[in-house]
Structures are given as C-alpha cells and as structure tokens.
N, CA, C and O of each residue as an XYZ file, in Angstrom:
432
protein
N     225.205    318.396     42.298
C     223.877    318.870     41.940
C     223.965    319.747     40.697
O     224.683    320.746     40.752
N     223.376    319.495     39.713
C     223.037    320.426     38.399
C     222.129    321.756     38.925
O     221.145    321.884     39.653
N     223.055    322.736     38.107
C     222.496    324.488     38.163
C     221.023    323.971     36.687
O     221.079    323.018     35.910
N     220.320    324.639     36.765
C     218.882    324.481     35.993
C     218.739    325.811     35.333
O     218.111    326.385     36.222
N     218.891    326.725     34.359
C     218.595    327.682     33.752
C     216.656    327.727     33.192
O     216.036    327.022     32.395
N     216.208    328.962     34.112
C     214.928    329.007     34.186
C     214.427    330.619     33.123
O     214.734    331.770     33.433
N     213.896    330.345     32.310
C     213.053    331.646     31.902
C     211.351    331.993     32.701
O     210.538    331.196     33.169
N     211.312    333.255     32.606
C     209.611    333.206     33.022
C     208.881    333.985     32.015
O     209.401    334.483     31.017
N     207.536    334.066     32.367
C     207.162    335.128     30.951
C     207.088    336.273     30.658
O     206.636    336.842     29.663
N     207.731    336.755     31.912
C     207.997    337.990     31.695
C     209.291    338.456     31.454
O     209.535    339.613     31.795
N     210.259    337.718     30.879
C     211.583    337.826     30.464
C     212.652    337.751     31.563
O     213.832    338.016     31.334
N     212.189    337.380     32.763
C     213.288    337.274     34.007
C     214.302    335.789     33.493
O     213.693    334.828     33.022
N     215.812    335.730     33.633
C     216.497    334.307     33.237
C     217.302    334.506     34.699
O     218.060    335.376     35.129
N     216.629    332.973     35.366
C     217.612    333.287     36.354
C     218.154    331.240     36.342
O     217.646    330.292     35.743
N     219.398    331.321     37.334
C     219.578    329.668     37.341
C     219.083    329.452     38.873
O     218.829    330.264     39.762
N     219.043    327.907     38.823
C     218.676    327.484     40.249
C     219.205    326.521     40.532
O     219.199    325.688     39.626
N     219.903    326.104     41.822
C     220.679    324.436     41.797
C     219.726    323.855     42.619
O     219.160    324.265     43.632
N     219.621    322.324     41.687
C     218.868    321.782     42.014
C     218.897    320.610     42.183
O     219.403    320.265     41.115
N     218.645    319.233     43.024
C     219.059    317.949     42.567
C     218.172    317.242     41.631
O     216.946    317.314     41.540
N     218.736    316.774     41.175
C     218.023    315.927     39.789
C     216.705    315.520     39.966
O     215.788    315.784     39.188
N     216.579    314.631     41.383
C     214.996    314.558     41.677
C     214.155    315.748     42.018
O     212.967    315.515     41.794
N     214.283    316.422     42.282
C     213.108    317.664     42.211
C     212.578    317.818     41.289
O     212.951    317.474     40.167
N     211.557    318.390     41.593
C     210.608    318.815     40.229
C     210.838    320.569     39.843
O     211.049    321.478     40.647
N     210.727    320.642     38.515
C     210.757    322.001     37.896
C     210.374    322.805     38.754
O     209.798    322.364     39.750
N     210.594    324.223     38.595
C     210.113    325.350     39.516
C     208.844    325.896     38.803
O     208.830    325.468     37.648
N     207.913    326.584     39.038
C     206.787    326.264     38.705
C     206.621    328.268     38.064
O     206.373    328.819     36.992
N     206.973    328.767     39.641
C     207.119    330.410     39.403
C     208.282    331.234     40.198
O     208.892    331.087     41.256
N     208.264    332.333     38.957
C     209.746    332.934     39.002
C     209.566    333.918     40.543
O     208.582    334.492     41.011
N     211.109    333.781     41.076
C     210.971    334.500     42.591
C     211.117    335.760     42.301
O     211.465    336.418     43.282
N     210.997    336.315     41.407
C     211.500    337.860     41.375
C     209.768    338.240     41.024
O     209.423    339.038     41.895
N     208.940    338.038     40.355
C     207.666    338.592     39.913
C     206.591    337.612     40.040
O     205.388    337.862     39.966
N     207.248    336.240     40.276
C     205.912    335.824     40.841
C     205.185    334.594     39.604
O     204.292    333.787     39.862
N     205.729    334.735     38.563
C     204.878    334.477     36.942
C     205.326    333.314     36.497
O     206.557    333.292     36.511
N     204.748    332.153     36.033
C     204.835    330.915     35.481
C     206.118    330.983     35.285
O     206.518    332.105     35.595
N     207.197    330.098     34.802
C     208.301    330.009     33.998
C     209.069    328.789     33.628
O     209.424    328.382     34.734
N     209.496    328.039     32.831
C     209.457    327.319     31.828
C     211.131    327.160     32.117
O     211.754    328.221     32.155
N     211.859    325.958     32.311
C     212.980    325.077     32.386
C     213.825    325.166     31.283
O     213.458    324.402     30.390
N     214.760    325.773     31.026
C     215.272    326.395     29.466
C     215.833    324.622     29.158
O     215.738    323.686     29.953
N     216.348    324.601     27.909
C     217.615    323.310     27.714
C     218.910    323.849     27.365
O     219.282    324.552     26.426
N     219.610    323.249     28.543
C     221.249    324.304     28.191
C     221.579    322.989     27.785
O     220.788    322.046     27.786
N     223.057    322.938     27.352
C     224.128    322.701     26.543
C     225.305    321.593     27.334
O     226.114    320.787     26.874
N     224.920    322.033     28.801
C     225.901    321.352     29.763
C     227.337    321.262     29.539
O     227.630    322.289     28.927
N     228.065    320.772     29.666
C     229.569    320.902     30.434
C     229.770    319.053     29.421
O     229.135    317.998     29.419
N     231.052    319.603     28.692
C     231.816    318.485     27.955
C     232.403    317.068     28.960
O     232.267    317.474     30.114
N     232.746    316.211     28.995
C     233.197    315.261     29.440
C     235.071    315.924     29.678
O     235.982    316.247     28.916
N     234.874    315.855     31.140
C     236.488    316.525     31.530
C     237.420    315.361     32.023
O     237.061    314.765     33.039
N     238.538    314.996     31.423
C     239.597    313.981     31.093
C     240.258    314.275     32.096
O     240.686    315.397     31.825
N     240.656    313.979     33.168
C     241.528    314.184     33.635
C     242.555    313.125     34.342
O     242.042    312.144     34.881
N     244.594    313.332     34.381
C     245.092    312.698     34.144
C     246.221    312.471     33.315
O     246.606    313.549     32.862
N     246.816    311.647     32.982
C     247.877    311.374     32.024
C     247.285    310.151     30.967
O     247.062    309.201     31.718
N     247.140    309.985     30.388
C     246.926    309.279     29.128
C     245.942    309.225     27.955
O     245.825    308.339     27.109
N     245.322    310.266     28.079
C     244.123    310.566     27.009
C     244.457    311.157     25.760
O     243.829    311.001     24.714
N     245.555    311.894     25.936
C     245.788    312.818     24.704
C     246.552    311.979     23.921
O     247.122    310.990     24.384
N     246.593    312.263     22.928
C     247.261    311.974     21.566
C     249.096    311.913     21.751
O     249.894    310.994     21.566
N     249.216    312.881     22.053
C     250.200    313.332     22.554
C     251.215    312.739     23.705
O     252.444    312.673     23.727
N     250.253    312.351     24.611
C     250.741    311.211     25.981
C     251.601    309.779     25.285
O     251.277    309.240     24.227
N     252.702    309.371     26.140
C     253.318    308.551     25.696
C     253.070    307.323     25.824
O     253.162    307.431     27.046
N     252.764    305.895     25.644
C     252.176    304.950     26.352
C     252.743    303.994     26.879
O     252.299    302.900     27.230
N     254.321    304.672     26.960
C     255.554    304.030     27.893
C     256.677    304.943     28.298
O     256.796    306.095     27.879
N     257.478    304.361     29.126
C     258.190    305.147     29.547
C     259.370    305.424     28.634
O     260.358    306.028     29.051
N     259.280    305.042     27.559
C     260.560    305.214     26.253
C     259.851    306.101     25.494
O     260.502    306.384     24.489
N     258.684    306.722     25.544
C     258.765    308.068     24.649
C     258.356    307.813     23.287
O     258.345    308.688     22.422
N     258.034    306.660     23.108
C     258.118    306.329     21.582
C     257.461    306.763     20.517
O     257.838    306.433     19.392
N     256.354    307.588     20.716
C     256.257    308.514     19.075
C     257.118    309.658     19.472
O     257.674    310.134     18.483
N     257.403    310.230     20.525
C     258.135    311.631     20.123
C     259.609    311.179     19.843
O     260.372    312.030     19.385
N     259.917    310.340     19.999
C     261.431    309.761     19.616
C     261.593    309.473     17.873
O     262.500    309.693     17.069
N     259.987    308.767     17.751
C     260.067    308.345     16.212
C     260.097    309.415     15.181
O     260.630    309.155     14.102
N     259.449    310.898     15.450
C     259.087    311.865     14.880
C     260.548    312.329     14.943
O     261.007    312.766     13.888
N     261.269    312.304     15.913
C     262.754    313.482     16.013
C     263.591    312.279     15.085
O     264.654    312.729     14.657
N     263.422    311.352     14.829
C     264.387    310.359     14.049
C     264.356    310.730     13.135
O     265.267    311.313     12.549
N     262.733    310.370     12.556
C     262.068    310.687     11.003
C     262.727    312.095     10.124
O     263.227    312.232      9.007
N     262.430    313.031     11.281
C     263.142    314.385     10.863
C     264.605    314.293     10.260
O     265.117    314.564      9.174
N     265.228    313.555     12.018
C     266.736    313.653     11.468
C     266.723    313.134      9.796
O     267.104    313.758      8.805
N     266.231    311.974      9.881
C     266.642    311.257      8.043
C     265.892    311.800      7.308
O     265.865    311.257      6.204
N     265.166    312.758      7.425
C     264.742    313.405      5.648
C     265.607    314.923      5.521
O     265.534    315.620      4.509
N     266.419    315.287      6.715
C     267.241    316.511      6.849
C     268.271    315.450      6.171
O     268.564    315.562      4.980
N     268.609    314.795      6.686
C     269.999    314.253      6.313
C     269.785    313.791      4.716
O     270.729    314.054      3.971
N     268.923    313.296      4.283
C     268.478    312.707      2.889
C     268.692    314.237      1.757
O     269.323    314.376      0.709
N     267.722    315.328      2.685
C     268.134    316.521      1.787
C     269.498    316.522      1.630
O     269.960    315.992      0.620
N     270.398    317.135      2.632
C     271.884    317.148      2.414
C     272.302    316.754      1.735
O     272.916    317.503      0.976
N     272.312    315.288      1.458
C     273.059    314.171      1.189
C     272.985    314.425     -0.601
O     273.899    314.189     -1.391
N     271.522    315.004     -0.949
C     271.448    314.974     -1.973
C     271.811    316.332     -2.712
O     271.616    316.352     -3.927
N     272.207    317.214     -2.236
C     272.498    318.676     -2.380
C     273.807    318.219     -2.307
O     274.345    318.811     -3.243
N     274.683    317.504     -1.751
C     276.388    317.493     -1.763
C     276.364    316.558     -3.335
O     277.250    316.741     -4.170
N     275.464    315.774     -3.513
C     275.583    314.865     -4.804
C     275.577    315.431     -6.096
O     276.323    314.990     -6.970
N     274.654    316.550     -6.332
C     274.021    317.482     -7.103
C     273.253    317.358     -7.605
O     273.048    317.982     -8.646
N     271.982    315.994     -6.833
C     270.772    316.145     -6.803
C     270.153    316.083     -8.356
O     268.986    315.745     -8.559
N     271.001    316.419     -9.337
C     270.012    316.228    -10.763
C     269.187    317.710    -10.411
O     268.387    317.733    -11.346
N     268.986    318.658     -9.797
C     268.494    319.909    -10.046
C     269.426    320.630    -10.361
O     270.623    320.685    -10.083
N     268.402    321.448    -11.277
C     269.032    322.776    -11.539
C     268.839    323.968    -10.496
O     267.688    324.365    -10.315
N     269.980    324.618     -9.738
C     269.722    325.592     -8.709
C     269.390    327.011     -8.976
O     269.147    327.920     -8.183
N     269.450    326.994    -10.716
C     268.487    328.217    -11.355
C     267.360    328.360    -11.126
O     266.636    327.370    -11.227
N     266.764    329.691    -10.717
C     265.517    330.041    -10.323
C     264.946    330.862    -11.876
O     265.554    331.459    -12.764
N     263.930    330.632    -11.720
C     262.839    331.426    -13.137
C     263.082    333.132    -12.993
O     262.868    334.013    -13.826
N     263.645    333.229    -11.513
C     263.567    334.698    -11.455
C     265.208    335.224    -12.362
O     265.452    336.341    -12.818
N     266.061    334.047    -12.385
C     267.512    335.283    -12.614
C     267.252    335.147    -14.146
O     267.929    336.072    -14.593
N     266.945    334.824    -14.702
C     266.609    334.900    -16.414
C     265.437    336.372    -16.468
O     264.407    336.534    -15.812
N     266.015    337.204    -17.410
C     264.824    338.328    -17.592
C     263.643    338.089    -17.957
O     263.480    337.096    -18.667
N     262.581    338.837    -17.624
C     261.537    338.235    -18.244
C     261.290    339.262    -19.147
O     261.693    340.400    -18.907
N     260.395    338.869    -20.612
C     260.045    339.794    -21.651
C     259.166    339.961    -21.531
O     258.321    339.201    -21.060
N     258.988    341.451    -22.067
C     257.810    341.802    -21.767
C     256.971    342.340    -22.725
O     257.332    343.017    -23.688
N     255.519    341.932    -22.353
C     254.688    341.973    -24.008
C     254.816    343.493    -24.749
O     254.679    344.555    -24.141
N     255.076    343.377    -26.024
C     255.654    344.177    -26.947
C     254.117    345.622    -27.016
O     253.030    345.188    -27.397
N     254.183    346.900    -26.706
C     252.943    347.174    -26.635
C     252.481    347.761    -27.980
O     253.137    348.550    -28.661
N     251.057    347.188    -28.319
C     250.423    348.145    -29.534
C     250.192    349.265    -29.582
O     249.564    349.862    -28.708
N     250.617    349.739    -30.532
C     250.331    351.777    -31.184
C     249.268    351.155    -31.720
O     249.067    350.082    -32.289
N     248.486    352.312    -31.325
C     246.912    352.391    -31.818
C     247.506    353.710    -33.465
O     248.328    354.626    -33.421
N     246.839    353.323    -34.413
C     246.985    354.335    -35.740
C     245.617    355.130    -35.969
O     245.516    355.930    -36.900
C-alpha cells in the first residue's frame, strides 16, 4: 500500500497509507479543514540481486576484472621496458636548469 503525503489549509502536512483504490482524504484529522493530496517523488526502482551492476561478472571466469588487471600488467610492463631502453626522453626536468630572472628597471 502507498503512504499519500496530505497538506491542509491551514498548514497541517501529515501522510496517510492508503490503497490505491481509495479516494483522496477530503479533511485534515487534526483541525478538521479541506486538504489537498501533495505529489511526492516516490521511491527509485530497487535492483535487487546479482547481475545489474556494471561491475557484476557475467560468468564465472571474471572476465572484465581479469581483462582490466592484464591491461594494467602490459602498460606497467611497456613503461619499464621502455625506461631500461632509454625511451628517447630526456630525464631532465625544466626545474634543474636555473631560471632567469627578469632584469628589474631603475626608474631615473
């Protein structure tokens, strides 16, 4: 059964459970006074289970989290490989060279 969020006009908000076939409540139990069926927002669609997420495997071999720990291994190993070669970089940084610094103007 759905809870029903009710205003009245005199500012009372109360909920009421109700089954779907009933009709609106007409007046509020606390004062008595017309009151008006709010529109809530309701409750998301709840998944529940093993296989919805992204994340879930869609066999028993694991196979994207296996493919991702592979992938890793070979671009770790690709770095290495190319750091023992000497890669064609230079391992100079912009920082160990001094930097100059702008020459300042005397005002005359």
């Amino acid at each position: 059964m759905p809870t029903y969020d009710y205003e009245c006009a005199k500012g009372h908000n109360f909920e009421q459970l109700q089954p779907i076939t009933a009709d609106p409540l007409e007046e509020c139990p606390q004062c008595g006074s017309s009151v008006r069926r709010l529109i809530g927002g309701g409750t998301g669609i709840i998944f529940k289970g093993s296989g919805f997420y992204v994340t879930d495997s869609k066999g028993k071999s694991g196979g994207a989290a296996k493919s991702k720990a592979a992938d890793k291994g070979k671009t770790e190993k690709a770095a290495s490989d190319g750091a023992a070669k000497g890669g064609g970089e230079s391992t100079k940084s912009s920082t160990d060279s001094p930097a100059k610094k702008p020459e300042k103007a005397v005002a005359t």
